[in-house]
C-alpha positions in Angstrom: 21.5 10.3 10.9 18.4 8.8 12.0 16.1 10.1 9.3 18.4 8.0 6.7 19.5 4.8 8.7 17.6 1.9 7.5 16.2 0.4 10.6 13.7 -2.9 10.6 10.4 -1.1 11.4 8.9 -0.7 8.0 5.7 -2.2 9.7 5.1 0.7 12.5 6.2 3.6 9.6 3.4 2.0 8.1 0.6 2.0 10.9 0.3 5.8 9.6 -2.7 5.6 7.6 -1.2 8.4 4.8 2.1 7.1 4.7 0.6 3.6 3.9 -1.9 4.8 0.8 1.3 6.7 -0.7 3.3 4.0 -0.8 0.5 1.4 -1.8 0.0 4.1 -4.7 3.9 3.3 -5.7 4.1 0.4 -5.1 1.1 -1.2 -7.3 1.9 1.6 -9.6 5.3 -0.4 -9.7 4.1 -3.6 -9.9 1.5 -2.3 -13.1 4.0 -0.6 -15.0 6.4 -4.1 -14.9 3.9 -6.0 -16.4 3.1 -3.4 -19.0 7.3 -3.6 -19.5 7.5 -6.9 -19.5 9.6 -6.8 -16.4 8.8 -10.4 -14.8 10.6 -10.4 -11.7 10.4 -6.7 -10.6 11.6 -7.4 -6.9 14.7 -8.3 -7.7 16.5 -4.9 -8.5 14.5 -3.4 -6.0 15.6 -5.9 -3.6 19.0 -5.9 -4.7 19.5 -2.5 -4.0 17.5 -2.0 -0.8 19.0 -4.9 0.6 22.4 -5.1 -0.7 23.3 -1.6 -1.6 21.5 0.7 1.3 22.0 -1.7 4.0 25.2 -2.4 3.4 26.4 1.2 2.9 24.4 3.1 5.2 26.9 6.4 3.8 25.5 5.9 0.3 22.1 5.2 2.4 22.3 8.6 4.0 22.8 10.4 0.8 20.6 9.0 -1.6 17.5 9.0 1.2 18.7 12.2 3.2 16.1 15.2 2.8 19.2 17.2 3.1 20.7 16.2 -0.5 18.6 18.1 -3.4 16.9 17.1 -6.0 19.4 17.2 -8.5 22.1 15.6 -6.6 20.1 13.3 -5.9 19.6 12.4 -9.9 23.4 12.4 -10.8 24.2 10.1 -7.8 21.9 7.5 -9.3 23.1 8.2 -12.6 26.4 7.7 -11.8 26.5 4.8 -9.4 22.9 3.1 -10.2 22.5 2.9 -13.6 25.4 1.1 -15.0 23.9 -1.7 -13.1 19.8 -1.4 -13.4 17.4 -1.8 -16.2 16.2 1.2 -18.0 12.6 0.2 -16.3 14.0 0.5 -12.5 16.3 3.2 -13.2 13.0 5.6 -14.3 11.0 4.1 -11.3 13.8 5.8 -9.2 14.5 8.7 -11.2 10.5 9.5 -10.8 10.6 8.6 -7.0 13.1 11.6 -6.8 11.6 14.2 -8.7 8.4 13.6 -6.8 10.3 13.9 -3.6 9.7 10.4 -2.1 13.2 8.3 -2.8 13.1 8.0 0.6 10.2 5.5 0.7 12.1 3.3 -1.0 12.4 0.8 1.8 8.6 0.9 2.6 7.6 0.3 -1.4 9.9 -2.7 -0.9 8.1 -4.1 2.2 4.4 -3.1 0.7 5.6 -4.8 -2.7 5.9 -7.7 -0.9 3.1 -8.0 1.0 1.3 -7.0 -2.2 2.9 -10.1 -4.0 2.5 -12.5 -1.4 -1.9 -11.4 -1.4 -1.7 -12.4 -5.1 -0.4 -15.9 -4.3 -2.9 -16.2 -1.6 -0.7 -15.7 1.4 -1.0 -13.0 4.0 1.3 -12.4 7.3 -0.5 -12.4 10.5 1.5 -11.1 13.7 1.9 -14.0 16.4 2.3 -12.6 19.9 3.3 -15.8 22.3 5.3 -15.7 25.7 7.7 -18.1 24.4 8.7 -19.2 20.9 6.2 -21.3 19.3 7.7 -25.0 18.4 7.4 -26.0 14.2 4.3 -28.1 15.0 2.8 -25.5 16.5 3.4 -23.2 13.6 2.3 -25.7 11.2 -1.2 -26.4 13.4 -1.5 -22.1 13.3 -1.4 -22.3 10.1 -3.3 -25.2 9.1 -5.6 -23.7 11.6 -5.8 -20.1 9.9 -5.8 -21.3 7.1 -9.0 -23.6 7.2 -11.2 -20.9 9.1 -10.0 -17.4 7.1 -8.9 -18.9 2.9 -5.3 -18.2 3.2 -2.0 -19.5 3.4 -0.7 -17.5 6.4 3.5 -16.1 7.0 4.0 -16.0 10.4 5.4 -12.7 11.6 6.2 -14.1 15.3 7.1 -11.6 18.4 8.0 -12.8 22.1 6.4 -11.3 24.7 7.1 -12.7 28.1 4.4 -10.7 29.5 1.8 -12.4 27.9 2.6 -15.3 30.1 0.8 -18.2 28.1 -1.5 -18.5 25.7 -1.5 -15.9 22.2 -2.3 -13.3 20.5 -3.1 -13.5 16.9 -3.6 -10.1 14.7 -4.8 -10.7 10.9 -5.0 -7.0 9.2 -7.3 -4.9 12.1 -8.7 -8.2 13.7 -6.6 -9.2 16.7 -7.4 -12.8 18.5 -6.7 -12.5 21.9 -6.3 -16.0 23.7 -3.5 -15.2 25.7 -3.1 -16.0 29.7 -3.0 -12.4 30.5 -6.2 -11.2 29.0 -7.8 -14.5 30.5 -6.6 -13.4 33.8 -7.5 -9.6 33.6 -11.0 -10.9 31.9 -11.4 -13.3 35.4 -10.5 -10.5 37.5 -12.9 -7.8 35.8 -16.2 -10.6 36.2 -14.5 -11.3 40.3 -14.7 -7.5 40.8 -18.3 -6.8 39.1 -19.0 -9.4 41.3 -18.3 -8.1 44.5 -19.7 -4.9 43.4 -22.9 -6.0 42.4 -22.6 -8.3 46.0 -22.1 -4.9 48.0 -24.6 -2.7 46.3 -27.3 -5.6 46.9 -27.0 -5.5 50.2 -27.2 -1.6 50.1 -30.2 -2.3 48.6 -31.4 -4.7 51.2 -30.5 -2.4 54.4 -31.9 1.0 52.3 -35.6 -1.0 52.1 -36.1 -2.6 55.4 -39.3 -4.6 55.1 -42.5 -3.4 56.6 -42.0 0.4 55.1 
């Protein structure tokens, strides 16, 4: 059941460059067709049933997402349990998803959608690695911070890693920010040992060209 179970790692599913483009493609392709509809809040059904259908019934989950359910099944289920409840817009934004073979991206076009929405308002999530969790005025000075040196209102996406020991690690699309203790420390280490080596090889030097030949 692992191919169906709808886990919190949309973001890593999504570090495959392929998998990412196709469900961009559906998910602007969403977003455009609303507007042409005249759909103003489009997230909301597909939030509703993401959100409070699959993950709350992860049986339903399993059948409706499940590569092992055809086509046609597939179809009825949503036309029997789905659209009593959901506008004739979502309900052929589903019924397409199927019939193309990728209902089970569902929970991806959700998380794209959003991070789609949020770029329109000027907002963009940056991951925040730190060794311990970051106090409000910190996150407010990141922000303010970001925000004054890149354009845009940041949403922090904040992850603990002990291992970092102090300092952070900011990473805004492909750029990552490294400031953390860790990499200060390797850095420090890396100059001490070029050091020593460029230390030993002059005085190779010095004994291979004793003076007067």
């Amino acid at each position: 059941m692992s191919d169906t179970r709808l886990e919190h790692r949309p973001d890593r599913v999504l570090e495959d460059p392929g998998t990412l483009a196709v469900v961009t493609m559906y998910a602007q392709s969403y977003l455009t067709s609303a507007t042409e509809a005249g759909v103003a809040n489009p997230e909301e059904e597909l939030n509703s049933l993401v959100d409070d259908v699959l993950g709350r019934f992860p049986e339903f989950a399993g059948l409706l997402l499940s590569d092992s359910v055809g086509r046609d099944d597939k179809l009825a289920i949503v036309d029997r349990v789905v659209a009593p409840q959901a506008s004739p817009f979502f309900l052929n934004f589903l019924r397409v998803l199927i019939r193309h073979g990728r209902i089970a991206l569902l929970p991806l076009i959700q998380n794209v959608l959003k991070k789609l929405q949020e770029e329109a308002g000027g907002k963009r999530r940056i991951q925040v690695r730190t060794a311990k969790p970051l106090s409000e005025s910190s996150k407010k000075q990141i922000c303010e911070q970001v925000q004054g040196k890149l354009g845009f209102e940041p949403i922090l996406q904040e992850t603990i890693d002990a291992a970092l020991i102090g300092g952070m690690i900011l990473q805004v699309g492909d750029t990552v920010y490294d400031s953390s203790l860790r990499s200060r420390l390797k850095l420090l280490k890396g100059r001490l040992v070029e050091k020593a080596f460029n230390e030993i090889q002059s005085g190779r030097d010095r004994f291979s060209h004793p003076e007067g030949d």
